[in-house]
C-alpha positions as semicolon CSV with decimal commas, in nm:
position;residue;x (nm);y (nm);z (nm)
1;X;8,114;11,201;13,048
2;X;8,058;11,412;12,754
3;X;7,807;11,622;12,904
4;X;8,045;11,731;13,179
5;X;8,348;11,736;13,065
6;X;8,490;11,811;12,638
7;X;8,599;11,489;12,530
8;X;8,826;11,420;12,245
9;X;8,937;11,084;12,112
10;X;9,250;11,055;11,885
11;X;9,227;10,705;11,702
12;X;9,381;10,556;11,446
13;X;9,076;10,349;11,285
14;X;8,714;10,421;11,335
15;X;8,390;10,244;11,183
16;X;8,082;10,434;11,117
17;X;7,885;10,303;11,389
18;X;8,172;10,432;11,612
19;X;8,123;10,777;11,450
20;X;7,747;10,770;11,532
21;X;7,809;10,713;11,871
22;X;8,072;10,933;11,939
23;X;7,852;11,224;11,780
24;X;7,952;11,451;12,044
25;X;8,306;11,390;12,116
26;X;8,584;11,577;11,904
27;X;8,744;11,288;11,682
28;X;9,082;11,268;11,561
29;X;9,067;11,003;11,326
30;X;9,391;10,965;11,164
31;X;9,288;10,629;10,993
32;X;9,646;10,498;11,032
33;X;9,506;10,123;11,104
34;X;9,247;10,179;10,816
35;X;9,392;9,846;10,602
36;X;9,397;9,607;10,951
37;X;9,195;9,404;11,145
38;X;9,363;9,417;11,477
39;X;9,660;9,692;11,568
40;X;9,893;9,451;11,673
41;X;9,835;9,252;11,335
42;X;10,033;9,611;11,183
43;X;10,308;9,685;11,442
44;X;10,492;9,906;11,238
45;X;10,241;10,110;11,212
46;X;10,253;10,189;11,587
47;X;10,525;10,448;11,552
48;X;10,306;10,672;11,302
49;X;10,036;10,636;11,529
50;X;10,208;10,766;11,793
51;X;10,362;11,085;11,549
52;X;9,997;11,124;11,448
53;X;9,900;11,132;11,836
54;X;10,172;11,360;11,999
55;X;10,092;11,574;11,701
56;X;9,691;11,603;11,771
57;X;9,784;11,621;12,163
58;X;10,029;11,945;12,101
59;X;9,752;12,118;11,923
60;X;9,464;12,061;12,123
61;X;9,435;12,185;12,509
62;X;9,348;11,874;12,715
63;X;9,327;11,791;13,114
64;X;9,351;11,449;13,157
65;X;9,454;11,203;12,865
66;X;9,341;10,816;12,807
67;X;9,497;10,603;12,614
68;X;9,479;10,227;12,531
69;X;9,740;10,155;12,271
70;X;10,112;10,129;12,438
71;X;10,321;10,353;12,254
72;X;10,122;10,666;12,273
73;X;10,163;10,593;12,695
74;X;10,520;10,725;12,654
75;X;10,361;11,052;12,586
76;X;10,379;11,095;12,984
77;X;10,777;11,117;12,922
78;X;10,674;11,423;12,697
79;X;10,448;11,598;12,953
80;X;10,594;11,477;13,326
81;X;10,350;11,723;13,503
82;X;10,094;11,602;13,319
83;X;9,891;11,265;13,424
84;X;9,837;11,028;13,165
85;X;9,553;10,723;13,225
86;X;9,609;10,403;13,044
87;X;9,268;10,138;12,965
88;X;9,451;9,874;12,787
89;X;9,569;9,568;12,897
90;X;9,957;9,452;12,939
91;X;9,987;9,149;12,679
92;X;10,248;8,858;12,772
93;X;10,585;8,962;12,641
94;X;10,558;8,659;12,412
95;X;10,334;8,853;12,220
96;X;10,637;9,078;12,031
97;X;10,980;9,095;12,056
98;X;10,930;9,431;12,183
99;X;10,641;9,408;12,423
100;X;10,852;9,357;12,708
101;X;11,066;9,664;12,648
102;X;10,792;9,923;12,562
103;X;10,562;9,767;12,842
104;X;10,854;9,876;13,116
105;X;10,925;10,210;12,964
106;X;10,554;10,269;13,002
107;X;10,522;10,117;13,322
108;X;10,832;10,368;13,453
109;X;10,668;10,684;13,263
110;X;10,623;10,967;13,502
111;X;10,264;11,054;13,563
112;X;10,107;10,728;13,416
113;X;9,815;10,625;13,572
114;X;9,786;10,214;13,488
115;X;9,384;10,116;13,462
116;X;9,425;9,773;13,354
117;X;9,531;9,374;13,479
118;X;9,818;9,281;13,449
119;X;9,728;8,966;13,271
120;X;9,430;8,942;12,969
121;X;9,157;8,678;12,973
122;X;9,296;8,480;12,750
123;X;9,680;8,446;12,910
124;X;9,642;8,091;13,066
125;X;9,724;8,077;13,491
C-alpha cells in the first residue's frame, strides 16, 4: 500500500521490529502505552491517546484514516465529511464498564466505516 499511496501510522507503542518494518511509512509514535502489555490493561490512558491522535491528525494532511483502538473512532464526530475506517474488533461490553457506551457512540459516528465482527474469537456462542 505504501508504494501507492503515503501512509502514516499514529500509535501509541511500537517495538523495534515494528519500526523495521514500517521503514517506509511516516510514524507517529507517541509511546503513550510504552509501560503496558495490552491497551486495555491501561484504560486511562485511552483518553491521552486519543489527545495525542486528534493532535497528529490536525497537523498532517490525510485521505482516508484507519484506526483500531475505539476512542480515536470518535474522531469521525470531529471530521463528518471525512470517512473514517475502523480494523478492530467490538469486545463484549463485559469487558469495561464503558465499552458499551463508547462502542455505540462509535458505532453512530458519522462517516465510520466498521471493518471488523461483531464478536472476537474468543467471546463464547
Amino acid at each position: 500500500m505504501q508504494k501507492t499511496y503515503k501512509v502514516a501510522l499514529v500509535a501509541g507503542k511500537t517495538t523495534p521490529e515494528a519500526r523495521r518494518l514500517l521503514a517506509g511509512v511516516d510514524l507517529y509514535d507517541g509511546g503513550i502505552y510504552g509501560d503496558c502489555e495490552l491497551p486495555h490493561t491501561c484504560p486511562l490512558k485511552a483518553a491521552k491517546f486519543l489527545i495525542y491522535a486528534t493532535k497528529v491528525l490536525t497537523s498532517i494532511k490525510f485521505r482516508l484514516p484507519h484506526t483500531n483502538a475505539h476512542l480515536p473512532n470518535h474522531l469521525a464526530y470531529l471530521y463528518p465529511r471525512r470517512t473514517i475506517a475502523t480494523i478492530h474488533r467490538l469486545e463484549p461490553a463485559s469487558l469495561h464498564p464503558l465499552a458499551r457506551l463508547i462502542q455505540t457512540l462509535g458505532l453512530k459516528a458519522p462517516k465510520l466505516a466498521l471493518h471488523a465482527p461483531t464478536k472476537s474469537p474468543q467471546t463464547p456462542s
